[in-house]
N, C-alpha and C positions, 0 to 999 in steps of 0.2 A: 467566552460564553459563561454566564453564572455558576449552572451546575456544573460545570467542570472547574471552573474556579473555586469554589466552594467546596468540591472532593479532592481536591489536592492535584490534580490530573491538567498536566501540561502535554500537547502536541504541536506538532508543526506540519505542515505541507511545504517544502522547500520549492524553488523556484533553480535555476540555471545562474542564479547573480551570486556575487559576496563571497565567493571563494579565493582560489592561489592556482587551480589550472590555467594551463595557456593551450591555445588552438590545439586541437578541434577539441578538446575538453571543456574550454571556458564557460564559465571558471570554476564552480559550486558543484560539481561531480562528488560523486558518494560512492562510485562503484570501482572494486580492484578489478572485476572481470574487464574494463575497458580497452584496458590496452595504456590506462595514467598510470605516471610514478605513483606507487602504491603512498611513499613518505605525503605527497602532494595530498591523496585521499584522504591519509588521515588525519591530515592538518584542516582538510574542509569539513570533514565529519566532526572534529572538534569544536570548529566554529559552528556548524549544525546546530553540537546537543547545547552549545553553550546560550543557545537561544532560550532553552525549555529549561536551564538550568539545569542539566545533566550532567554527569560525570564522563570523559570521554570512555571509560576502560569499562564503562557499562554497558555500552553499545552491546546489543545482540540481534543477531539477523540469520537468516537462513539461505541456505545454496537454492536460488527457487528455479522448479522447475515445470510451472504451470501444472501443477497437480492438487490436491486437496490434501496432503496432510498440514497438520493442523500440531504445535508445540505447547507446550508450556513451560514458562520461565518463571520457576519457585526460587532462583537466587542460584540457585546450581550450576546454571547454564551463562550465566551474566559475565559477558564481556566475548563470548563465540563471535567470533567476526570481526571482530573490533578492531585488529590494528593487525592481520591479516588472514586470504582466503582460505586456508587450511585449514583453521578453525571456523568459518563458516557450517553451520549445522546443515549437513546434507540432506537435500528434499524436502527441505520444510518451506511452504508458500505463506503462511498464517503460525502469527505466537499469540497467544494470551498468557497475562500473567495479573495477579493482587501483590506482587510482590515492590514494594518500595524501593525506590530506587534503581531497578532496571529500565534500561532504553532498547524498548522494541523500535526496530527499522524495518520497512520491507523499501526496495528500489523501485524505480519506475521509469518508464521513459514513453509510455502511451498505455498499457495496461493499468486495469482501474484498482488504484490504492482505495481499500476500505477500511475505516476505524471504528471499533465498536466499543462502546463506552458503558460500564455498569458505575454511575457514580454513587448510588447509594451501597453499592458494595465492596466501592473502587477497584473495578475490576477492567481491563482493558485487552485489547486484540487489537491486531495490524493486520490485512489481509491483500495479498498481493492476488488481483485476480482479474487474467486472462480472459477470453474465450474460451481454453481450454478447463482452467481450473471452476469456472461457472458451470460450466456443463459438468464437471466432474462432479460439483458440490463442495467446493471448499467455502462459501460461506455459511450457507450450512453449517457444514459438519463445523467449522470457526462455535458458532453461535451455541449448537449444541456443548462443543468443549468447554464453553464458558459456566456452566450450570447457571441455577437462579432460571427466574422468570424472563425469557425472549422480551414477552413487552415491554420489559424495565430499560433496554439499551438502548442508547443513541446510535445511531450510523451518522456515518460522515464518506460520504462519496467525492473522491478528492479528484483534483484534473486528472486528465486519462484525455484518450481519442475519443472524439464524441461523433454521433451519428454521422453529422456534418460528413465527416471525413475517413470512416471505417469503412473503405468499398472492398469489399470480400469475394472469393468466388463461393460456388455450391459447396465445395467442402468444409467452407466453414460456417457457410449460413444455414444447411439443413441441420448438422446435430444439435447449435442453437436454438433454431426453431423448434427442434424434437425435446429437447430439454426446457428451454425457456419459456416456451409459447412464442407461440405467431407475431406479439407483438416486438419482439425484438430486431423481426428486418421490417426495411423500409425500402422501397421500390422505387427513385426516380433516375428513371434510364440506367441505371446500374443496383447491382444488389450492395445494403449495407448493412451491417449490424449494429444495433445500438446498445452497447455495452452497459452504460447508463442507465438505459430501462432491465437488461439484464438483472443487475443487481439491484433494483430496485425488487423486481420480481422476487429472487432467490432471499431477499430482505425479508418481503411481508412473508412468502411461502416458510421463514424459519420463522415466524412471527415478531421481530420486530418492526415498530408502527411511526416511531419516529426516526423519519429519515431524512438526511439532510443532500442538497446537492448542489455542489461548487460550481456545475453547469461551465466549465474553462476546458478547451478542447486544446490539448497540449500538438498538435498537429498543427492546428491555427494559427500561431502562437512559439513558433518554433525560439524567435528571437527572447522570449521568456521563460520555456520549457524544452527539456530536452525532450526529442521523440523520436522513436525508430523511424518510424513512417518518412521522417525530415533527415534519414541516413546518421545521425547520433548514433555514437557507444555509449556515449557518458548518461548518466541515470539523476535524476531527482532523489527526493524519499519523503517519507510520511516516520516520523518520527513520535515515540509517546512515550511517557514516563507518569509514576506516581511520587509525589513528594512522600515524605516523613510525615506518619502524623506527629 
């Protein structure tokens, strides 16, 4: 896309191909909680950042635990997570950083990866968000921690479980609906939630206006994306960096 090309601001959306896992990981797994040789992870994490032109030891990700805290990576924090889970930053679902040269990561494997782009400020966020972190506010509060003007960010809503395929019981479609609005479930013969429209919602209501969506239902799709829903451990990711000016 232009203006990300032109602010220096590389991402990626990973798929389940092009890695070094073998069964049931195969192949492009990002994640040590899996149950993969960790060395194997971070030979695919490598080949990962090496798309967006990243440094592998920059990698920084958080321990997520479907909640809304929200990080920033000023350079301090760069390389947490990176070549193993201990240094994972505990409880963080969403980082933003202006910081050059760090690689935010959040995992995925049916919850909706969100990216939020200030390129005129180069400023960027990753936001790993659930059912539970949507209702909690972590785009939100993401969008707030960023400063600057809401309307100036891009959103990029990456594959996740899409309506299609989210059938839920009452527990988790009313605090949606009590948080999200009504339009988040959909009704045919079964209750679903549409995560999608979720953060489209929690999007404009933190005011930003342009928003993008991948519309790829990682459930649909298993043979391309990993998904819990399809009994997967192994996790995708949304990766993002800012060059040097």
């Amino acid at each position: 896309m232009p203006a990300l090309e032109s602010a220096g601001i590389r991402i990626a959306f990973t798929t389940r191909h092009g890695g070094f896992s073998g069964d049931p990981f195969s192949s492009l797994n990002l994640s040590f909680f899996s149950g993969d040789d960790a060395d194997v992870v971070i030979a695919n994490r490598a080949r990962a950042i090496g798309v967006i032109g990243g440094d592998p030891a920059s990698w920084t990700s958080g321990r997520q635990v479907h909640g809304a805290e929200t990080a920033r990576d000023d350079g301090e924090r760069k390389g947490a997570g990176a070549d193993s889970p201990e240094t994972t930053l505990p409880g963080i679902d969403a980082l933003w950083t202006d910081e050059p040269g760090v690689v935010l990561a959040v995992l995925i494997a049916d919850c909706v990866p969100v990216l939020l782009v200030d390129p005129a400020a180069r400023r960027i966020a990753t936001v790993h968000a659930g059912w539970r972190g949507m209702t909690s506010g972590v785009i939100e509060a993401t969008v707030r921690a960023m400063g600057g003007a809401p309307d100036a960010l891009m959103a990029f809503i990456g594959p996740s479980i899409g309506p299609c395929c989210y059938e839920v019981g009452d527990d988790v479609a009313e605090p949606a609906r009590a948080a999200l609005g009504p339009d988040v479930e959909r009704r045919n013969g079964s209750v679903r939630v549409d995560l999608w429209g979720g953060a489209r919602i929690a999007l404009r209501r933190a005011g930003v206006t342009s928003i993008h969506l991948s519309a790829l239902c990682t459930r649909c799709e298993p043979h391309r994306f990993f998904s819990h829903r399809a009994g997967h451990a192994a996790r995708q990711g949304l990766l993002a960096t800012i060059d040097a000016a």
